[in-house]
N, CA, C and O of each residue as an XYZ file, in Angstrom:
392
protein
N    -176.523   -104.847     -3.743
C    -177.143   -104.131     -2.649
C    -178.555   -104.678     -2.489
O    -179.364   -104.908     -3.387
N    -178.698   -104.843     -1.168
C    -180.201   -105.708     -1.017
C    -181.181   -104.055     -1.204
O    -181.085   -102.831     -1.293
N    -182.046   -105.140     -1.173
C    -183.474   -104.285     -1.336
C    -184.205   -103.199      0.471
O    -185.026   -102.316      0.720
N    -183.115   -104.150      1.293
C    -183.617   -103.865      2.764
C    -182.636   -102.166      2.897
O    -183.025   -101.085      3.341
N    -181.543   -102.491      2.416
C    -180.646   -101.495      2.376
C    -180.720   -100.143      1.562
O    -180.553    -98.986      1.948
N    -181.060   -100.716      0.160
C    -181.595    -99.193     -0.520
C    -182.637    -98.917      0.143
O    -183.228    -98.048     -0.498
N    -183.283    -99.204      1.207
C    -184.725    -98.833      1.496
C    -184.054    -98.352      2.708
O    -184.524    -97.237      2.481
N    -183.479    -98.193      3.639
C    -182.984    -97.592      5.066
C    -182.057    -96.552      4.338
O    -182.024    -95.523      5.013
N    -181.199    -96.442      3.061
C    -180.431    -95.598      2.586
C    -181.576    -94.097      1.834
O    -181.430    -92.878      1.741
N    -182.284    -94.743      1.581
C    -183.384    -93.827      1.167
C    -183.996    -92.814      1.815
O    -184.098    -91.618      1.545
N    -184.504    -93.669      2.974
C    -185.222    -92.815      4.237
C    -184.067    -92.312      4.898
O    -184.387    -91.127      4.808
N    -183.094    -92.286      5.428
C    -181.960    -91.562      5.669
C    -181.786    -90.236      4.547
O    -181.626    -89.105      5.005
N    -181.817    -90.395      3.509
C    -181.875    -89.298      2.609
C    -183.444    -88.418      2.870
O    -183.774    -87.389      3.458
N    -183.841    -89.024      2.412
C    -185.332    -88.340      3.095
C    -185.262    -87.520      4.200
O    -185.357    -86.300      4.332
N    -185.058    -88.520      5.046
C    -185.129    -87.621      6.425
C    -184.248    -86.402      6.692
O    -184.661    -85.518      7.442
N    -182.624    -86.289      5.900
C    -181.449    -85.732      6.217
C    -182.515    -84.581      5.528
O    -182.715    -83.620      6.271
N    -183.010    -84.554      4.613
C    -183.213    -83.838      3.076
C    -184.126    -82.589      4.066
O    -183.902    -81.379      4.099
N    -185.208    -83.381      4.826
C    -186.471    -82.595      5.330
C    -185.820    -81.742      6.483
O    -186.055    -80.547      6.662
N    -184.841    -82.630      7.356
C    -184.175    -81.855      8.101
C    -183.307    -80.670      8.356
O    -182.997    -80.123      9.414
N    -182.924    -80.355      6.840
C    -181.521    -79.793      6.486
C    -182.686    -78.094      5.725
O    -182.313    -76.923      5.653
N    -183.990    -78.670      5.331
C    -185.091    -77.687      4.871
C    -185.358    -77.099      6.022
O    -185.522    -75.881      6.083
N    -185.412    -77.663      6.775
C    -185.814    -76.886      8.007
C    -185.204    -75.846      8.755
O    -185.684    -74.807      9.209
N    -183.893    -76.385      8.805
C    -182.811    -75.528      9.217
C    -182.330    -73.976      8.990
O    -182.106    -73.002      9.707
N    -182.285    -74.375      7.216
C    -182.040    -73.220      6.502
C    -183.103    -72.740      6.700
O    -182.910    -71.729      7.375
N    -184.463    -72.913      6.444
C    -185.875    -71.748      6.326
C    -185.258    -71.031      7.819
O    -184.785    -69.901      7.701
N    -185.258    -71.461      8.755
C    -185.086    -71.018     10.130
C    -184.157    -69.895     10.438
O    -184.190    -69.326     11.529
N    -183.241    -69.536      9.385
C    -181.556    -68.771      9.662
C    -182.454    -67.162      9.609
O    -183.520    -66.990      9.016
N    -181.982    -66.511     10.093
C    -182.516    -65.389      9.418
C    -181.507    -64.376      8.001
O    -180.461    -64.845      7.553
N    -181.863    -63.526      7.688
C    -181.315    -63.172      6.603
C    -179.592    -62.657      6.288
O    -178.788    -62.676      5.355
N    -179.672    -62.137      7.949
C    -178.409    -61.477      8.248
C    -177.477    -62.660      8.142
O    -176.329    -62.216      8.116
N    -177.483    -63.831      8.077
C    -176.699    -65.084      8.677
C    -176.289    -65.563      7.529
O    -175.654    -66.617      7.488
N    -176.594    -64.857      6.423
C    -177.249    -65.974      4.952
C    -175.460    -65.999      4.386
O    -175.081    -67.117      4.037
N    -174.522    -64.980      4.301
C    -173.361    -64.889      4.046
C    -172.247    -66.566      4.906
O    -171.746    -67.595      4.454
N    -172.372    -65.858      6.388
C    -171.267    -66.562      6.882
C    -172.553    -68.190      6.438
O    -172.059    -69.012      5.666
N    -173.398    -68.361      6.731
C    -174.192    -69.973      6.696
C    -173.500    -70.384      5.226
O    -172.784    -71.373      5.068
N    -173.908    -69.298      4.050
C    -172.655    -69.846      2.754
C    -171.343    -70.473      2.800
O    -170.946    -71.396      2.089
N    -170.633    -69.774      3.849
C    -169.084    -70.125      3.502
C    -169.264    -71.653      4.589
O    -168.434    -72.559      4.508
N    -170.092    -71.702      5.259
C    -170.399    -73.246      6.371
C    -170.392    -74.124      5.075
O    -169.553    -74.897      4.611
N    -171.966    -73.617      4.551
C    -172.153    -74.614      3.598
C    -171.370    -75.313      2.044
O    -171.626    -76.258      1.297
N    -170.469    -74.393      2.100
C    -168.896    -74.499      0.969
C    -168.244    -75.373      1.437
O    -167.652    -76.272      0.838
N    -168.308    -75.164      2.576
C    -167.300    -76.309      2.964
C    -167.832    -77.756      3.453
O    -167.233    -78.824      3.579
N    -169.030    -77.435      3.655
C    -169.937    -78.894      3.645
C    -170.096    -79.174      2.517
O    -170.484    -80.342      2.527
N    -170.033    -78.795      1.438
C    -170.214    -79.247      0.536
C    -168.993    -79.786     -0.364
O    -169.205    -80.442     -1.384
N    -167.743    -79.472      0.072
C    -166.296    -80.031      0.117
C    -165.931    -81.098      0.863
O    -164.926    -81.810      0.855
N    -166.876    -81.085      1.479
C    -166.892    -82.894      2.312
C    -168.098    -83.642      1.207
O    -167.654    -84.543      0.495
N    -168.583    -83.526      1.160
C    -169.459    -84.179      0.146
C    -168.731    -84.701     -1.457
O    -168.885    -85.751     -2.080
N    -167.676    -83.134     -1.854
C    -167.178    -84.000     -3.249
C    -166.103    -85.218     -2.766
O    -165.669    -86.241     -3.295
N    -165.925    -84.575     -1.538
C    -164.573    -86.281     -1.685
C    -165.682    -87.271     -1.256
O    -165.325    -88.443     -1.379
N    -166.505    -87.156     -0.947
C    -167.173    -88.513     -0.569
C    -168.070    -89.165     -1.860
O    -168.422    -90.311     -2.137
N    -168.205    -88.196     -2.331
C    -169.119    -88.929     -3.706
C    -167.655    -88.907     -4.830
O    -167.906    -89.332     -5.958
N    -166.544    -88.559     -4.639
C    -165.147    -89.043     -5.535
C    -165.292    -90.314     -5.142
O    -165.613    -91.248     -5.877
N    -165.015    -90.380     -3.763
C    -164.606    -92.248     -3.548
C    -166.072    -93.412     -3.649
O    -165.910    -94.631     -3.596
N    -167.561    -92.706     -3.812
C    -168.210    -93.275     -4.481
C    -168.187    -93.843     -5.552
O    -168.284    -95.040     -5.823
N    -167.991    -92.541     -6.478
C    -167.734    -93.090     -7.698
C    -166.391    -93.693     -8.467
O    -166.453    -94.023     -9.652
N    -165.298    -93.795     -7.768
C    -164.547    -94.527     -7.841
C    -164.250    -96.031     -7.418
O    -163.307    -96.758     -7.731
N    -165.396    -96.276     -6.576
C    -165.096    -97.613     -6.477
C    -165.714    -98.559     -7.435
O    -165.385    -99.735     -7.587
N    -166.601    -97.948     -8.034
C    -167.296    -99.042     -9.402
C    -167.496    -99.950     -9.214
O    -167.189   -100.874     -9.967
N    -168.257   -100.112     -7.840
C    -168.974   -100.736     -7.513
C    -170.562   -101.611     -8.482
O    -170.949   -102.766     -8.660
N    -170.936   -100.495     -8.792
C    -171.790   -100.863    -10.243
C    -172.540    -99.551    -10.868
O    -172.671    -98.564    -10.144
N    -173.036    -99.536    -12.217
C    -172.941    -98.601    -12.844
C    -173.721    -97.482    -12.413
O    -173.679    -96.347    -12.886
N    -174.623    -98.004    -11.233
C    -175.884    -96.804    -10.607
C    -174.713    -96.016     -9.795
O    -174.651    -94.791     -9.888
N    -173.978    -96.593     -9.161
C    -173.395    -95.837     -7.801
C    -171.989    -94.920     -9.005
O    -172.152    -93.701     -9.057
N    -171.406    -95.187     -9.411
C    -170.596    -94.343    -10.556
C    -171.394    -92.888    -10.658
O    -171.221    -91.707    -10.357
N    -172.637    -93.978    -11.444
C    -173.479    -92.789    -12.319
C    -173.985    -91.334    -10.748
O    -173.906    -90.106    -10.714
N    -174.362    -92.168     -9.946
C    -174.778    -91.353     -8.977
C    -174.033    -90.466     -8.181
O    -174.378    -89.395     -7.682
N    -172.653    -91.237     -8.119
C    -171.405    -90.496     -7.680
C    -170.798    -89.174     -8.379
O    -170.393    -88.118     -7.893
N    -170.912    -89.743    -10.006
C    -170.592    -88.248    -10.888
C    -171.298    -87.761    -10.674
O    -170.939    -86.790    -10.009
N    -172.783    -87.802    -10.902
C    -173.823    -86.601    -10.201
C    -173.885    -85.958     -9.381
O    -174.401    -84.840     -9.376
N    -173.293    -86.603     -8.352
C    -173.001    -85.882     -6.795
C    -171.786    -84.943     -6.773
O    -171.722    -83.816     -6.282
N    -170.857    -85.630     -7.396
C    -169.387    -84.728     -7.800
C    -170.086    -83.061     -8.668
O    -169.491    -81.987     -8.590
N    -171.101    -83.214     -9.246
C    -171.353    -82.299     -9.990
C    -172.301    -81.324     -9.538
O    -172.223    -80.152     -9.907
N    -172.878    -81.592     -9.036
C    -173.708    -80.965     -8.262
C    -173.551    -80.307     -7.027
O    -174.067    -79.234     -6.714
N    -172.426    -81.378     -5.992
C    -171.441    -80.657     -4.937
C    -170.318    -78.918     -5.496
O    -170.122    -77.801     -5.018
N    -169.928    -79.628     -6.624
C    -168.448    -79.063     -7.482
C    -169.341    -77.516     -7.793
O    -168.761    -76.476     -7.481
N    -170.753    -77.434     -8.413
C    -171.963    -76.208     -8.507
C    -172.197    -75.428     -7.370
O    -171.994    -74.220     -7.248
N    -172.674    -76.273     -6.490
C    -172.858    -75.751     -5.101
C    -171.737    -74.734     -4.550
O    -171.872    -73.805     -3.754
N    -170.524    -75.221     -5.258
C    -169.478    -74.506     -4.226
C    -169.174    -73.453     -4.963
O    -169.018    -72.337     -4.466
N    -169.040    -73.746     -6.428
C    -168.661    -72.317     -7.015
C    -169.713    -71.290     -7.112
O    -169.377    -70.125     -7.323
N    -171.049    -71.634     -6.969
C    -172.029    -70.719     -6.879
C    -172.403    -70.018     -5.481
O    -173.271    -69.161     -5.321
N    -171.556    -70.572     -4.503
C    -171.348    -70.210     -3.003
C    -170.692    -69.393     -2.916
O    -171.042    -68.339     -2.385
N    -169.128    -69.663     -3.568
C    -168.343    -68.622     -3.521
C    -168.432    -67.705     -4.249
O    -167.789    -66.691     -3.980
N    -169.282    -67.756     -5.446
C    -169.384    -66.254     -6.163
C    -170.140    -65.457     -5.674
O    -169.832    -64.270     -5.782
N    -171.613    -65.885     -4.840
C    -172.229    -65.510     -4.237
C    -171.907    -64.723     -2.863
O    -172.272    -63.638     -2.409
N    -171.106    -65.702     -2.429
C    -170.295    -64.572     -1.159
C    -169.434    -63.426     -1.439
O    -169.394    -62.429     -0.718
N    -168.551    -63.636     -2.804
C    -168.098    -62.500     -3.250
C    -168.856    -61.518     -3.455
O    -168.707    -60.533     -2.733
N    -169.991    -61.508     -4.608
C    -170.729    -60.548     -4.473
C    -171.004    -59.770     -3.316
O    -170.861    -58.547     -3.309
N    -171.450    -60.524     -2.198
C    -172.192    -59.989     -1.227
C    -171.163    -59.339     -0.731
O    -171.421    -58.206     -0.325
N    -169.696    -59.832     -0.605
C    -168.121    -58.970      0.698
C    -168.224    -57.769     -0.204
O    -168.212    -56.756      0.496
N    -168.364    -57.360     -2.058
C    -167.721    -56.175     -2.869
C    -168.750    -55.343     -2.316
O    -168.410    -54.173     -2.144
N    -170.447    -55.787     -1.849
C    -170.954    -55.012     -1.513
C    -171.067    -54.017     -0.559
O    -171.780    -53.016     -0.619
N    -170.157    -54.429      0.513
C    -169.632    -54.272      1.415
C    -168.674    -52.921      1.946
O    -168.494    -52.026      2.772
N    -168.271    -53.570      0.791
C    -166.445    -52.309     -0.076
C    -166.640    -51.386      0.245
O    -167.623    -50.980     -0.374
N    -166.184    -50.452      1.125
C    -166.291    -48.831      0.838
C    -165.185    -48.650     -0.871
O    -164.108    -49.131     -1.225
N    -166.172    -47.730     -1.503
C    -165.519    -47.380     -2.968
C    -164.817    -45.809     -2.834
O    -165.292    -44.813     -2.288
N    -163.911    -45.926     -3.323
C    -163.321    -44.846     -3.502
C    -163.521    -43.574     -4.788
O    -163.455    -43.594     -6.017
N    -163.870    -42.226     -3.474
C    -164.949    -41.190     -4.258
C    -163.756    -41.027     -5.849
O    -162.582    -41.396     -5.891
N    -164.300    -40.583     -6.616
C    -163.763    -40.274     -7.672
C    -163.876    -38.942     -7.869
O    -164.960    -38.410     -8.108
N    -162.400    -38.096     -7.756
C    -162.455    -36.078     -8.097
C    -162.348    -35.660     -9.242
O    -162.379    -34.449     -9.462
């Protein structure tokens, strides 16, 4: 990988990174549930894409960076969905106890 390329792949990250901060600060609070289950599933596009990163072994940075991404995507989602659970039980009407 040239040097011109990690450097346009970079600032693309950068930029996605500042953009994506912005967004979320912007949601308001009520939104924060359904924007979770968006972002679960954006983030399920992300593990297959950093799977076939790191499967092509290409060389040992992009592997290494790919499992990282697998791991960090794979976090994101289960801490999404527990998080939304919480928030639906809160929801629950409970049944009075006589």
């Amino acid at each position: 990988m040239s040097l011109d390329v990690l450097v346009s792949h970079l600032y693309i990250f950068v930029l996605a990174t500042f953009v994506g901060l912005l967004v979320i600060r912007r949601v308001s609070p009520l939104l924060h549930t359904p924007l979770m289950s968006l972002t679960n599933a954006i983030s399920a596009i992300a593990v297959v894409g950093s799977i076939v990163v790191a499967g092509k072994e290409e060389s040992t940075l992009s592997t290494v960076l790919g499992t990282a991404a697998v791991a960090a995507s794979m976090i994101n989602i289960v801490g999404g969905y527990l998080i939304t659970y919480r928030m639906l039980v809160m929801f629950k009407k409970h049944k009075q106890v006589k």
